[in-house]
BAFI-3210 file (N, C-alpha, C; in Angstrom, 3 decimals, decimal comma, padded with zeros to 6 digits):
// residues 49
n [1|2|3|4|5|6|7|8|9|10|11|12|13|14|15|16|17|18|19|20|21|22|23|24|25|26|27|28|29|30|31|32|33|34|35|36|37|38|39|40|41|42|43|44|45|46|47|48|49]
n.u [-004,340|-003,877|-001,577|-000,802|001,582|003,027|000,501|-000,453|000,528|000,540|-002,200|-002,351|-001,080|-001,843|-004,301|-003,540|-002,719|-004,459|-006,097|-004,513|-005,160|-007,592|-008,096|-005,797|-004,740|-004,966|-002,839|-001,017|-002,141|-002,038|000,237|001,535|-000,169|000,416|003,185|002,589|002,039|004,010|005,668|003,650|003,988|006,195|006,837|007,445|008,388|005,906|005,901|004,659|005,492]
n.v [024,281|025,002|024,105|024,305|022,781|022,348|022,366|020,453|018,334|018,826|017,747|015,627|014,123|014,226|013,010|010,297|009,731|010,343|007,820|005,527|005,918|005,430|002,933|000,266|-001,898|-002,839|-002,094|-003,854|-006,173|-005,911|-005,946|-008,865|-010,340|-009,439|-010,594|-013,094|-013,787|-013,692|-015,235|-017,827|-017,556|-017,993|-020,247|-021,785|-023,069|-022,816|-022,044|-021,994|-020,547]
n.w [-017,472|-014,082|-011,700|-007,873|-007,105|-004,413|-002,872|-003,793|-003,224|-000,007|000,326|-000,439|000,866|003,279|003,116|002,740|005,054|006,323|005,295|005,939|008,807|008,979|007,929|009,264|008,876|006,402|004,027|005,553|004,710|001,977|001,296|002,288|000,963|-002,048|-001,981|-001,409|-003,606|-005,275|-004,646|-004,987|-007,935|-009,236|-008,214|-005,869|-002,871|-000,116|003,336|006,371|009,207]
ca.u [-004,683|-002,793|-002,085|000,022|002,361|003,079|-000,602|-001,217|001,049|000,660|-003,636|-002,799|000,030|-003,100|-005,213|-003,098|-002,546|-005,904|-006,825|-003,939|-005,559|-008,756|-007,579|-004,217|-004,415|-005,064|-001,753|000,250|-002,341|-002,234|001,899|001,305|-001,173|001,601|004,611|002,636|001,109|005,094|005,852|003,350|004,502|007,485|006,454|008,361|007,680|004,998|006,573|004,237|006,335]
ca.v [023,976|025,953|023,348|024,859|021,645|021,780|022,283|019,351|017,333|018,292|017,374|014,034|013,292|013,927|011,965|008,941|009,651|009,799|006,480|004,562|005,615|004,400|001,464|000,127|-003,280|-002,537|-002,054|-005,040|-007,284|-005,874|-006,444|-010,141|-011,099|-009,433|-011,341|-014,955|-013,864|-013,250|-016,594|-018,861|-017,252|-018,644|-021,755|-021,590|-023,507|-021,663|-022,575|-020,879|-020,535]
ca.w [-016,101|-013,057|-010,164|-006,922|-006,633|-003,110|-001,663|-003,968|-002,468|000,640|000,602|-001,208|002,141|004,312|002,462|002,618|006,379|007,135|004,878|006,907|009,892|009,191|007,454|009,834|008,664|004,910|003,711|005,535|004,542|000,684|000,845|002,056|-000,412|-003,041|-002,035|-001,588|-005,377|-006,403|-004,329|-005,732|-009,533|-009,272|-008,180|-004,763|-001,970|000,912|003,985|007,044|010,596]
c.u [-003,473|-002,678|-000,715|000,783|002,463|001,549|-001,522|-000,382|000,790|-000,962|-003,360|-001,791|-001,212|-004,321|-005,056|-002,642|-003,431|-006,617|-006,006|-004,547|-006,880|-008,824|-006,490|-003,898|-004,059|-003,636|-000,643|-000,604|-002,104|-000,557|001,988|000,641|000,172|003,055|003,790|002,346|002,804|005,457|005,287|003,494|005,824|008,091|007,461|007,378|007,226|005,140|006,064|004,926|005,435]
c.v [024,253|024,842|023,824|023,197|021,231|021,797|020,728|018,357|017,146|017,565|016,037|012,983|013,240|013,030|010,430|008,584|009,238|008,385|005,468|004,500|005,027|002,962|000,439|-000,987|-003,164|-002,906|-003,528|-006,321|-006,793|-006,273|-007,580|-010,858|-010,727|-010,514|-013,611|-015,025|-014,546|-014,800|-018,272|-018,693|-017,955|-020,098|-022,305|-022,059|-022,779|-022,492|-021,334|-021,459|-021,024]
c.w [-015,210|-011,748|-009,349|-006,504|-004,958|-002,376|-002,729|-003,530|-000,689|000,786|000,334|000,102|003,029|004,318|002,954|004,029|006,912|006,216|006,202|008,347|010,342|008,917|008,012|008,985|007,159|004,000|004,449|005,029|002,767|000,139|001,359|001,173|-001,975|-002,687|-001,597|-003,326|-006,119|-005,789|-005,114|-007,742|-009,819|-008,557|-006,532|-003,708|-000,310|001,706|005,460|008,746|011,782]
res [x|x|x|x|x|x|x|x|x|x|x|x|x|x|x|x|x|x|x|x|x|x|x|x|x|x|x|x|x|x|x|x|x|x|x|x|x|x|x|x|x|x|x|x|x|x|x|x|x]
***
């Protein structure tokens, strides 16, 4: 199997351009939900401002 590296990189940068833009929120809410997960793992007290 023959794959042209850069036109697969660049389709998979456009890809992920055009998800963020349909999605904005997506991503900061999926890196809050990760860092209260790594918070309450370690048994650390959740302390909201």
């Amino acid at each position: 199997m023959e794959t042209d590296y850069d036109d697969y990189m660049t389709s998979a940068c456009e890809r992920s351009i055009r998800s963020r833009a349909d999605n904005p929120g997506r991503a900061k809410a999926r890196e809050a939900a990760h860092i209260v997960a790594i918070i309450e793992s370690k048994n650390l007290p959740l302390q909201l401002m």
